[in-house]
Each structure stands twice: as C-alpha cells, then as structure tokens.
C-alpha positions in Angstrom: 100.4 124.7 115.1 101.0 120.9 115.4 104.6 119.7 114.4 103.9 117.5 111.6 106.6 114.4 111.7 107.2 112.3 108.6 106.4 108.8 110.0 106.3 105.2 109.0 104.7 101.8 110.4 105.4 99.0 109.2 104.3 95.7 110.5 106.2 92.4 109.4 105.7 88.6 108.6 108.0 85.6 108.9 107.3 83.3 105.5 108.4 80.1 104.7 109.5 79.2 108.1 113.0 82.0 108.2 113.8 84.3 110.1 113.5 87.4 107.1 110.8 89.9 108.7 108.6 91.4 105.5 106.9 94.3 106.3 102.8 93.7 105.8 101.2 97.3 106.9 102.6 100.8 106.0 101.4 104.1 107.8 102.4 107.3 106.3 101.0 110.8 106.8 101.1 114.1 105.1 99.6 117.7 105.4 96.6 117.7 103.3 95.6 121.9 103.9 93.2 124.0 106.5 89.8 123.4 107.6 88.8 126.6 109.7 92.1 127.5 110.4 92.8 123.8 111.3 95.7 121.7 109.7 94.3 118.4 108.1 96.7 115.5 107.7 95.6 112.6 105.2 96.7 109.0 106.0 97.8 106.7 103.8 97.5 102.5 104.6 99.8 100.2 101.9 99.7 96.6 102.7 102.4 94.4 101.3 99.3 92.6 99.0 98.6 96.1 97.1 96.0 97.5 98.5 95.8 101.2 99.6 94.0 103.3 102.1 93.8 107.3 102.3 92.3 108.6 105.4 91.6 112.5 105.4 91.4 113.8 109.8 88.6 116.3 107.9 85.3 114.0 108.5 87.9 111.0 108.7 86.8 110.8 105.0 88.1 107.6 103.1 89.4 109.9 100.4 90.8 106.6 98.3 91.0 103.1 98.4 92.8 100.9 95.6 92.4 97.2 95.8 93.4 94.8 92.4 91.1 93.0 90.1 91.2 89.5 88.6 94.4 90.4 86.7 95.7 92.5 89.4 95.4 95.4 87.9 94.6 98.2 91.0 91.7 100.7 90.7 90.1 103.3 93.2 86.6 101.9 94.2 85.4 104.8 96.7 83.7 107.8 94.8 85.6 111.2 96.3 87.6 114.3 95.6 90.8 115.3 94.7 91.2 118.4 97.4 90.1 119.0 100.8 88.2 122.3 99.4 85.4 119.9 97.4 84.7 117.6 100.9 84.6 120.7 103.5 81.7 122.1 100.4 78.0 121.7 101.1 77.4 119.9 98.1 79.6 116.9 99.1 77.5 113.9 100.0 79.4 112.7 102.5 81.8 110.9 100.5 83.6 108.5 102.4 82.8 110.3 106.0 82.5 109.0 109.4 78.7 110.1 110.1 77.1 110.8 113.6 76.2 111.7 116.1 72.9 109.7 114.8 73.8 108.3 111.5 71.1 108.0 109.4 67.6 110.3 110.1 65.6 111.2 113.3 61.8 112.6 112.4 61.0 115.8 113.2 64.9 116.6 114.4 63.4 115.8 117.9 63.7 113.0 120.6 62.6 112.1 124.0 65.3 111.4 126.9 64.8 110.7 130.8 61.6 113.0 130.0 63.6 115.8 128.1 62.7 116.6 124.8 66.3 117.5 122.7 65.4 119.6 119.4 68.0 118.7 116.5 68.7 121.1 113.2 66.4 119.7 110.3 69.1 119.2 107.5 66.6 116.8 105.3 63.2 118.1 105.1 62.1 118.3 108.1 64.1 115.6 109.4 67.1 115.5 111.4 70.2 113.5 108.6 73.6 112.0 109.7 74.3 114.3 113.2 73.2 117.7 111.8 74.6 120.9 109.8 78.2 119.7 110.5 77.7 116.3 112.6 80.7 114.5 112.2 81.6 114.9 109.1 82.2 118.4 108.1 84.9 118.9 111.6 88.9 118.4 111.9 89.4 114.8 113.9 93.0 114.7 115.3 94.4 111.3 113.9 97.9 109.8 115.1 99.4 106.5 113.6 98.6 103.1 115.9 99.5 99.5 116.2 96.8 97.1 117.3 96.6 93.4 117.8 93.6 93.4 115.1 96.2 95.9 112.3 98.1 98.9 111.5 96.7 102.0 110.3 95.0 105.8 112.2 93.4 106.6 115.2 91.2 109.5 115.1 89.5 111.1 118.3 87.4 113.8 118.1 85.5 115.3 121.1 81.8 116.4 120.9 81.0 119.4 123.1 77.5 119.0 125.0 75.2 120.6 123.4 76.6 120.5 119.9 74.2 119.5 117.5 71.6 119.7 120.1 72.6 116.2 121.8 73.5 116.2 125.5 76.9 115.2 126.6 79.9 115.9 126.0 81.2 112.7 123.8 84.4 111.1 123.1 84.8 109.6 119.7 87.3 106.9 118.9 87.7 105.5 115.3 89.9 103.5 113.9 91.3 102.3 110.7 93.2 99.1 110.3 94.7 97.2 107.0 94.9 93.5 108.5 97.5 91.4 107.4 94.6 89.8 105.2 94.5 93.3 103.4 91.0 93.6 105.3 90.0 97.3 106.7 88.7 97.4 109.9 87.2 100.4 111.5 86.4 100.1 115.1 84.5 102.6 116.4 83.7 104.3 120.1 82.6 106.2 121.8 81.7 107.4 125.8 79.6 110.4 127.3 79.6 112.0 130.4 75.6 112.6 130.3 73.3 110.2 128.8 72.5 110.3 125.0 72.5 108.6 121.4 74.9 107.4 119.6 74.6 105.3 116.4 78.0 106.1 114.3 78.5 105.1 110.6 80.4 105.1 107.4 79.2 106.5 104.2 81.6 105.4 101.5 79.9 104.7 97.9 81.6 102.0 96.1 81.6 101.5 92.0 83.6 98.1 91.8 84.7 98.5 88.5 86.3 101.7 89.4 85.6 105.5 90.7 83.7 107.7 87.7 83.0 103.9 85.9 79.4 104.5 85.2 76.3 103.3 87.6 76.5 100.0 90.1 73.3 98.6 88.3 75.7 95.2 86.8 76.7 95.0 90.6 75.2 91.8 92.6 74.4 91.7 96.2 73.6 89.4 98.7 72.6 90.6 102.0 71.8 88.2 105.0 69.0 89.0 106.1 65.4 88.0 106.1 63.7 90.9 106.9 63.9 95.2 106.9 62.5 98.4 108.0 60.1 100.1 105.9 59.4 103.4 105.6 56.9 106.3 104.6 57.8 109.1 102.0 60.0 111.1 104.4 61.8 108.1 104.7 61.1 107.2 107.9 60.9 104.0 109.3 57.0 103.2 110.5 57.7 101.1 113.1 57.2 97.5 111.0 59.9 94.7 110.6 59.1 93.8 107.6 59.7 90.3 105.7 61.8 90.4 102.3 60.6 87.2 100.6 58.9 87.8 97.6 60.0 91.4 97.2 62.6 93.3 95.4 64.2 93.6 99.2 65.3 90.0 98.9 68.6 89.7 98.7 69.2 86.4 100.5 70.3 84.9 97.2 72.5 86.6 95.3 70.8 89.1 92.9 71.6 91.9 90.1 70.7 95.2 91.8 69.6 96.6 88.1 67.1 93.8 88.1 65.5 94.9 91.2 66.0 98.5 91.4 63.2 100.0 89.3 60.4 96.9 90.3 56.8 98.8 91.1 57.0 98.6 94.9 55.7 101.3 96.9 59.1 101.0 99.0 61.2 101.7 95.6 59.0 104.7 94.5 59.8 106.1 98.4 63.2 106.7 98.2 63.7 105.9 94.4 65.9 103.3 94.7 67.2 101.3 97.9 67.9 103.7 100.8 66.7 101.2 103.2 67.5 99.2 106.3 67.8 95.8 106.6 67.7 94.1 110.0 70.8 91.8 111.1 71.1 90.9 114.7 68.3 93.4 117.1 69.7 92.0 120.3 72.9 90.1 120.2 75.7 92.0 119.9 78.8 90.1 118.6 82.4 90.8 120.1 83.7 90.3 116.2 82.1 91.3 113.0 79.8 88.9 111.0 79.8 88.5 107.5 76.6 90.5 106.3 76.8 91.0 102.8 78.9 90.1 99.9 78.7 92.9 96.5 80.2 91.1 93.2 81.4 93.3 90.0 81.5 90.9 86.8 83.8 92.8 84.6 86.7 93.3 87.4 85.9 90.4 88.8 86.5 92.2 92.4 84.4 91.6 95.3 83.4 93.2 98.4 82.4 91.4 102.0 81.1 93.6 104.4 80.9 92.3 108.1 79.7 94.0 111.6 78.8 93.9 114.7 75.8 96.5 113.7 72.2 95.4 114.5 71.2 97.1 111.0 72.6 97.9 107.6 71.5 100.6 105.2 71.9 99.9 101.7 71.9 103.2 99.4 72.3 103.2 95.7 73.4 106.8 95.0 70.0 107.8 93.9 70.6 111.9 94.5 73.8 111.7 92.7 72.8 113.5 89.5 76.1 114.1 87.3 76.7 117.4 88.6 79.2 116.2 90.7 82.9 115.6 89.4 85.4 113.4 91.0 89.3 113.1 91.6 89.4 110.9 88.5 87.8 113.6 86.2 84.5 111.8 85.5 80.9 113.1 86.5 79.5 110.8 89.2 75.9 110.0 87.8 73.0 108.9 89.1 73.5 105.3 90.9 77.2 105.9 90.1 78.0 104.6 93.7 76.4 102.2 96.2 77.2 102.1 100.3 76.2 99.5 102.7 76.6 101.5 106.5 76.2 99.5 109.5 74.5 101.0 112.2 71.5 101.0 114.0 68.0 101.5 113.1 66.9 105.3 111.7 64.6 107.3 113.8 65.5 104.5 116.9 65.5 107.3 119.6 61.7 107.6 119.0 61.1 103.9 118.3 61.1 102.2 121.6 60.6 98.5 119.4 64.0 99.0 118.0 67.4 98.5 119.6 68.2 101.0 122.3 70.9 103.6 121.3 71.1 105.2 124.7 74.4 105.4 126.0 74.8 106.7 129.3 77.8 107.3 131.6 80.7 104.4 132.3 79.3 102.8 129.3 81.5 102.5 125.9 79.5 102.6 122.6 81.3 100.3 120.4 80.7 99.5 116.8 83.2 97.1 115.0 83.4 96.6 111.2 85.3 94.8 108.4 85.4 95.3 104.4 87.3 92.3 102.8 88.3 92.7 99.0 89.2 89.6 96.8 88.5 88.6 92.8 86.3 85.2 91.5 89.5 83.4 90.7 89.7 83.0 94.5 87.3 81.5 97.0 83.5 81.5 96.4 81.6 83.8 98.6 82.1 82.7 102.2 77.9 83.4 102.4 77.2 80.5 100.5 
C-alpha cells in the first residue's frame, strides 16, 4: 500500500517590481478509492488566476476543470463523473482519459510491422478504438507532483507490458499536466519502447463552454487551421485521401457556428453523424512548441478555448453517441452533442496507411507529443488566429 502524503506546490511571482513572492500554481492530492485493488489518487491544479484542474491517476482522466467567464463567474467545462465507480464502468466514454496505445481507430484491429502482422481486440465494430478493451484508459497510472520550467502540476507514468493489447514492446508512458503561470494546461506526453511499435497518444476531454450538463455545443463556433482533412468510409475509416475543406461543411478556416454546419447533406456528415473527423495540421514538420490550431467561442459565457499542438492531426468530435442516458457530477443528463473534443494526434488507421505520418517508434527513440489549452473571455484579446 503506498503512503499517501498530504502535499502542496506552490510556485511564486514577484509583481510590481518587490520582493513579495505570490504563489501562482497549487498541487494538492488526495485518495480518490480502488481500481482492482489499486489506490487512485486525484490531483488537483489551482492557479492564482482561478482556474482549477482535477487529475484522476485511473485513465489520468481530467475529472474537472473550472475556468471563469466574462463576469468571472467559474464553471466546470469538461463533461465527467462524480466517483471513480462511473469512469472504471464500460459505459464511460472516455471522459477526459488519456487514450492509446493508438488513439483513435485501426481497421480490422490488425497492422503490418517489420513483416509481422500484430492482431488487436475489435472494440468498435470490427475495428480496433483508442488502444483496446482497456488501452490506457481504463488502468491505475502512478502520478507524483512535479515542477517544470514549462508549470506546476502531475506526472503520471504508466508502463505497458509487451504484448498487452496485442502491440509489441514493452512501453514507457510519460504524461504530464501543467497550469502555466498564464493559467494555460499543458500536457506533454511520452513515451519509449524497447521493441519497435505504434504509438499515437491522445486526450478525450468533451467540452460544453457554457458549463458541464448546459445543453448541446451547437451555439459553439470553431475555427480550425487547416485547409484540408481525412475522409472516411462508413466504418469510419480514413480512405487514404487528403481531402480539401473549401466549399464544404469541413471548412472551418473562418470562424463558423458548428449548429450551422453539423446537419448539412454531406455524405461525410451522414458517416459518422456529426463531425468525428480529422483534419490535417502539419504531416511532416514537427514543432518543438505547440501551435495554435484551433480556437472554440461560447457566446453566452463569453469563454473561449485555444487549442495548440505539436500533433500532425486533430480529431474534432461532437458527442454524437452521447444519448441522455448518461448522467454527470453536476446531476444533468449529457444529451446528444452535449460535449465537443478536439484530440491531437496522428492520423486514424496510420499503421496501415503508409501516405500518412509514420507512427513507428522504435528503440532509443522518444515519442513525444506536446499540447496546450488556453482559456480567456471576449472582453480580452481577439482570437490570436486572426
């Protein structure tokens, strides 16, 4: 049984030119119950600007996060559980999770390696979904308080047995979450192997601006920087095309209302009814810091959300198999398109997609994946995308 130790970060600030240190970041941590016979611990971040992080070690799950609107008032803006019971369930949808081995689907639950054919469990059809039966979300990460140069916040490692899942390798995860002192959350992410395999890790928070449980994200706008996506067939899975977004719903360049666009008659729409689609970023160049990607805006809060990343590829999913059956911590029935998530990573089904961005990682290499969420209202700066 681990010794759990109350304990405390805080990081400080000198203002106005004096010597008085304000604390910016502060780390606590408390037991949360048993996974498996496991202790889980949840996190929590508190900057000195308000906002608020919880971090569950089960799935490394963002179980909260409350940032303020126009009038500063604070609201949870993640959809999630109140108990660790309802995200070790089947029926969670991976609120919040870290996701992997492969985020995102691989056809058939099979891939080709160095001439080895790997056969994955087929947890979506008959497709391989988000690393498997248990992946990385549904296991006990072991997560210790850390300081960095970037923030303040968790460290969670977990280590992936060869063989589990069906990938090769035994692989050592990294994550970490960090409230900058800009109130930013940055998760850095990696990873290394000591065979070679595939690794594309993401995060699978939905976000309702206006609040947790406040209705569908249809009054939400997005822009998304990017000119062009991958389409896909009515598995969903990608068919190998990099398709253009001008002059489709999939255009997002400009800021648009997503309830404008959702329900359009496009083949791509009917697929997956909705947006569950990725849109291409950067293929080949992989940034050392995250670039802004996309900016979502919530008129009634006034709040806003910039996501950035060093990903090559962005999913953008709009809840469309929540169905109201689901009831979270604040009491309210999550219905359908109650939450939307934008998950860097790298393109579905890449492992058999030689076109796309290679996701082989192979011994003395370091996966790395580094990404940002800023928060602010429209009584402060315009989106820095325009």
């Amino acid at each position: 049984m681990r010794v759990l130790v109350p304990f405390v970060v805080l990081t400080g600030a000198v203002v106005s030119g004096c010597l008085d240190w304000i604390p910016t970041v502060e780390v606590t941590r408390r037991p949360w119950g048993e996974v498996d016979g496991k202790e889980v611990e949840l996190f929590k971040l508190r900057s000195l600007h308000g906002t608020t992080v919880e971090i569950a070690e089960y799935g490394g799950a963002i179980v909260s996060l409350q940032v303020p609107d126009r009038e500063g008032e604070l609201a949870d803006i993640v959809l999630g559980f109140s108990d660790l019971e309802s995200y070790a369930a089947d029926t969670n949808p991976y609120f919040g999770a870290i996701v992997g081995r492969y985020a995102n689907r691989i056809a058939g639950g099979r891939f080709e390696l160095d001439g080895e054919i790997y056969t994955l469990p087929q947890n979506d059809g008959q497709n391989h979904l988000h690393g498997g039966v248990r992946g990385l979300t549904r296991v006990v990460w072991d997560g210790d308080p850390v300081e960095t140069e970037a923030g303040d916040g968790v460290e969670l490692r977990y280590l992936s047995p060869d063989g589990e899942e069906g990938y090769p390798g035994n692989v050592e995860f990294t994550v970490r979450y960090l409230l900058t002192s800009s109130s930013n959350l940055r998760i850095e992410a990696e990873a290394v192997t000591d065979k070679p395999t595939v690794v594309n890790v993401s995060f699978h928070s939905y976000f309702n601006l206006k609040g947790e449980g406040e209705g569908d994200i249809l009054d939400h706008e997005l822009q998304l920087l990017s000119s062009s996506y991958t389409p896909i067939d009515a598995n969903l899975i990608p068919t190998g095309e990099i398709a253009s977004v001008p002059g489709t719903p999939m255009d997002f360049v400009q800021a648009a209302r997503i309830g404008d666009r959702i329900d359009e008659d496009f083949e791509q729409l009917r697929f997956a009814g909705g947006f569950d689609h990725n849109w291409v970023l950067a293929p080949w160049y992989k940034p050392e810091e995250p670039k802004p990607t996309a900016v979502v805006y919530e008129p009634v809060s006034g709040r806003r959300l910039m996501l950035s990343t060093t990903a090559p590829g962005v999913q953008f999913y709009t809840g469309n198999f929540l169905d109201g059956t689901l009831v979270g911590k604040g009491g309210r029935p999550y219905i359908h398109r109650g939450g939307l998530c934008l998950e860097p990573q790298h393109y579905p089904d890449s492992p058999n997609q030689p076109e796309f961005p290679s996701v082989v990682l192979r011994p003395g290499e370091t996966y790395r994946q580094v990404t940002e969420y800023n928060f602010w209202d429209d009584l402060g700066d315009s989106s820095p995308l325009e």
